[in-house]
ZADOGU-596068 format. One record per residue (C-alpha): residue in one letter; x, z, y. Coordinates in steps of 0.5 Angstrom, whole numbers, padded with zeros to 4 digits, always signed. Example, Ala and Ser with C-alpha at 12.3 -4.5 7.8 and 13.67 -1.06 7.14 Angstrom:
2
A+0025+0016-0009;S+0027+0014-0002;
***
This chain:
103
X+0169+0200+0208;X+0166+0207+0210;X+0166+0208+0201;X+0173+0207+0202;X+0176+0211+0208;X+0171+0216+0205;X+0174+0217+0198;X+0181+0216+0201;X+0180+0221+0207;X+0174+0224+0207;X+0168+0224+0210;X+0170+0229+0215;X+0176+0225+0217;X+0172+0218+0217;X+0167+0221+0222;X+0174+0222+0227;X+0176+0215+0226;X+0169+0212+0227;X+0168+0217+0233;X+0161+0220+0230;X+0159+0228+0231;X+0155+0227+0224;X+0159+0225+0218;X+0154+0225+0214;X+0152+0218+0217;X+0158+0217+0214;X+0155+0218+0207;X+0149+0213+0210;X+0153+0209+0211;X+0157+0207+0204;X+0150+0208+0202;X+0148+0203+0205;X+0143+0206+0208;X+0144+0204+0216;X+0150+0200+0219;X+0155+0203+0223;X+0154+0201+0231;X+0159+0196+0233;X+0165+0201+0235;X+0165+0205+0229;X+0165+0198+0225;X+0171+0196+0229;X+0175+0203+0228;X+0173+0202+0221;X+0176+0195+0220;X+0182+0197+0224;X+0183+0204+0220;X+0181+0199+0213;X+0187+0193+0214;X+0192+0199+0216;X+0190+0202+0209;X+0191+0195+0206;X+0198+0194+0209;X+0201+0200+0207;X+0198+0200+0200;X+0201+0193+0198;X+0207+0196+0199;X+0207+0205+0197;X+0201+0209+0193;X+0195+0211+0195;X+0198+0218+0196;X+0204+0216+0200;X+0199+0211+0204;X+0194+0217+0206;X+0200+0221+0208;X+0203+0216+0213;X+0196+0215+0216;X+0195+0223+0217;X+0202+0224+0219;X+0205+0224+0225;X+0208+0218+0228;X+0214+0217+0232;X+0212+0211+0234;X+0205+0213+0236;X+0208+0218+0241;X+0207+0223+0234;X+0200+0222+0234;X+0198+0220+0226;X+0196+0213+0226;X+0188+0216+0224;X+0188+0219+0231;X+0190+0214+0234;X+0187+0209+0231;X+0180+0214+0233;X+0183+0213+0241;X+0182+0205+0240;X+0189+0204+0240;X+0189+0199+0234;X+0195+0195+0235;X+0200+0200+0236;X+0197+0203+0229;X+0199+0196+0226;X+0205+0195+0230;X+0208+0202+0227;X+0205+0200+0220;X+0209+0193+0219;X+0215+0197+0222;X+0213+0202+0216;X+0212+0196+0211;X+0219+0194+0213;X+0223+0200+0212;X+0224+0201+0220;X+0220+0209+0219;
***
């Protein structure tokens, strides 16, 4: 996961999402070199199943623009700010609405 959303993001932004100050442990992380504490795993998970979601519909690009922009259904928040609060199903909720075509 954390290969993943560090590819795709950054290891910067991946530090945001699982709400650590180094983002370097991000690194550690893909490389298997620690485990992430148990929220950060959560928020990487959260952050990874959303990314699925709208990657079985759109491009890689379209996908990382929608989690990075701002989303009238999260209050304008991006979906990767909000998923970073915890706020992992109205990530979801606004997801299958895009998936859908509502957004």
């Amino acid at each position: 996961m954390a290969s993943l959303l560090q590819e795709t993001f950054s290891q910067r932004v991946t530090a945001h999402i699982t709400g650590v100050d180094d983002h370097r442990q991000v690194g550690r992380w893909a490389r298997e070199r620690n485990a992430p504490r148990i929220d950060s795993e959560s928020r990487m998970r959260a952050a990874c199943q959303v990314f699925a979601r709208i990657a079985n519909c759109e491009n890689e690009h379209i996908v990382r623009a929608w989690m990075l922009g701002m989303n009238p259904q999260l209050d304008d928040d991006s979906p990767i700010g909000a998923t970073a609060e915890g706020r992992f199903k109205e990530v979801m909720a606004a997801a299958r609405s895009f998936q859908l075509g509502d957004l």
